[in-house]
N, C-alpha and C positions, 0 to 999 in steps of 0.2 A: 687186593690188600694194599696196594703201591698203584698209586692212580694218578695221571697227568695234573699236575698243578701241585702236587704236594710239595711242601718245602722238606728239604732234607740237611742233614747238620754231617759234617764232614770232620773226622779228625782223623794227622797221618796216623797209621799204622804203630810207626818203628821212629820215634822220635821222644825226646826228652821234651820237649815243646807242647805244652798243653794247650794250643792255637786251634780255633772252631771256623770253621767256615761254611757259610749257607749259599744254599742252592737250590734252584726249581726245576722240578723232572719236566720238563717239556715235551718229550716223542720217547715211545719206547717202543723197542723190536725184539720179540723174545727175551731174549736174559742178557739186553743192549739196553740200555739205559742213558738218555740223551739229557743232560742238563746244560744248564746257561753256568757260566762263568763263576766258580766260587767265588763268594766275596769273604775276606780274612773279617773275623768280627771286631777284633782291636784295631785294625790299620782303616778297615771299610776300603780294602782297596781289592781288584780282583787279584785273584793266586794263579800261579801258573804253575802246574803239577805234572812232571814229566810223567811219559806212559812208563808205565811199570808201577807206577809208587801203590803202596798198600793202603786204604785205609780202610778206618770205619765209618759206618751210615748208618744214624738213625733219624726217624721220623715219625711221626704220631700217624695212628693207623683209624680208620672209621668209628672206631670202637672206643676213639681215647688212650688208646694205649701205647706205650712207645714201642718200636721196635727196632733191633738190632742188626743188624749185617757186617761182613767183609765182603769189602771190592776191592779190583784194581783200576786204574787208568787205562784204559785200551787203545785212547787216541784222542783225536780231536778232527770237526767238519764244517765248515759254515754250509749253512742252508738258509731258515730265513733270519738267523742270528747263529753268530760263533755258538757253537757247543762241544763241550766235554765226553765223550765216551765213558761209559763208566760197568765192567760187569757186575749182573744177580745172579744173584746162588740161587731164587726161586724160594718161593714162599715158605715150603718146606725146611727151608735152613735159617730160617727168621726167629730171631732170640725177644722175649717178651722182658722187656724191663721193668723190675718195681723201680716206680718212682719215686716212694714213700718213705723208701728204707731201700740202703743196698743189699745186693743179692749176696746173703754168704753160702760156701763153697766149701763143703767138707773132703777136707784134703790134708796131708801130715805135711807142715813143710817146719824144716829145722827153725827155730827160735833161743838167741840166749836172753835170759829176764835178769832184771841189774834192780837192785833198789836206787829210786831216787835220793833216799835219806839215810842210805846204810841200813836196813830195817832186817836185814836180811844177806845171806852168802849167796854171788848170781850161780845159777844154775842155767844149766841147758837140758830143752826139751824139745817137744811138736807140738802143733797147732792140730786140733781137732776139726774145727772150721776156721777160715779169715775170710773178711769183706774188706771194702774197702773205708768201713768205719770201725771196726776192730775185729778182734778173735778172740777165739776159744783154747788155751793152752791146758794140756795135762800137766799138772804136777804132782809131786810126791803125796802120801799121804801126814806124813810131818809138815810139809812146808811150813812157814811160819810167815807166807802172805794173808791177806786180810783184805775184807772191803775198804774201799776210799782210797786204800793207799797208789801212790803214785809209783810207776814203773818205767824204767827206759828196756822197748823189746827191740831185740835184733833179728832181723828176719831174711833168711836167705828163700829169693822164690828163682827158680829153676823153669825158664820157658821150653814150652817145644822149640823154639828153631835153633835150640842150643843154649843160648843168651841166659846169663847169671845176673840177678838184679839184689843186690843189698841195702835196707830199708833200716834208719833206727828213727824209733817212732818212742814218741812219749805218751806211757797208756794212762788210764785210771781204772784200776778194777772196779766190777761192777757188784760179780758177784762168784760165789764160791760155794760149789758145790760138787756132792757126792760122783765117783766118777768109776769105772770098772777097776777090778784088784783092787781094791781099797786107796785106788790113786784118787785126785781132786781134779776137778774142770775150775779153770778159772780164767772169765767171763770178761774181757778188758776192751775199753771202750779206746783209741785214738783222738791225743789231744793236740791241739794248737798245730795241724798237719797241713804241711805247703798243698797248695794246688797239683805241683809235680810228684809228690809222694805220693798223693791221691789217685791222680791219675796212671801213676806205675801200680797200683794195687789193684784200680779195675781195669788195666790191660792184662795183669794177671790172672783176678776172676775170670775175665773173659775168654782168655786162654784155656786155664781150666776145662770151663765150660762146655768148649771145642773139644777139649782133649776126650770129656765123659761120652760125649755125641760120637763121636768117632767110634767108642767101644760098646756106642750102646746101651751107656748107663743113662740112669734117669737122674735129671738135674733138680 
């Protein structure tokens, strides 16, 4: 799956820094993974990543497809060029990315919805799914939201390693419809969203994603 010469895309873990950096697997030994020097994609300069730090790697796989991982930093060895240590989780732990469309994640996490134009009294609910290009919120079966209109949502996402991240994102509903108990699904797209919003939502997903794998579920 993960074959010498592939380029791989590096970002940390555990940081508010939406910073990429590329790299080429050069020697691998079992679930030891030997790369050349990240290079930062903004600066174009090499990174120096102390052992411990977390991140993610993905890289496009034979198939055209991306894939996903967590590794850490193991170390570092010159041989016939400085190289990075880096561990694999082993193919089996490898996450398939749609490219096309982000992955949404059906999961409840608390949400308050605010009219942008007064349209409406804000309520608090959950999310039925969220990606990292919007969600799915239940609401009442009165509500008095509608398509087009504009929403400010507040979103509390709750990581495994503890860590509380609060998100207020400006939606556009999409679409509105029938939902169990006579409640409503309503269907909101994420608009004009920083790079760093973006990226806390699919560390989120991704999180998730670990958390369903863990227990078994199917994503």
């Amino acid at each position: 799956m993960l074959n010498i010469g592939d380029v791989l895309t590096l970002e940390l873990k555990y940081s508010d820094k939406s910073e990429k950096y590329k790299c080429r697997l050069v020697e691998r030994e079992g679930n030891h993974l030997y790369i050349d020097y990240p290079i930062n994609q903004e600066t174009k300069k090499s990174a120096f990543l102390l052992d411990g730090t977390q991140i993610k790697a993905t890289f496009v796989g034979s198939d055209g497809s991306v894939y996903l991982f967590e590794s850490e930093v193991l170390g570092r060895v010159k041989l016939k060029i400085p190289m990075m240590i880096l561990s694999y989780p082993g193919n089996e732990n490898l996450m398939k990315v749609q490219r096309r469309q982000y992955v949404r994640i059906e999961t409840s996490v608390d949400v308050a919805v605010y009219s942008a134009n007064n349209e409406f009294a804000p309520f608090v609910s959950v999310t039925d799914d969220i990606s990292a290009g919007g969600a799915a919120i239940i609401g009442e079966n009165n509500c008095r939201l509608k398509e087009k209109m504009h929403i400010f949502t507040y979103f509390i996402l709750p990581m495994q390693n503890g860590e509380t991240y609060y998100l207020k994102l400006k939606s556009k509903i999409i679409r509105i419809a029938d939902f169990q108990n006579g409640r409503t699904l309503i269907s909101s797209q994420f608009m004009d969203i920083s790079p760093q919003d973006r990226q806390m939502l699919l560390r989120f997903c991704f999180d998730r994603q670990l958390a369903m794998k863990k227990k078994g579920l199917e994503i």
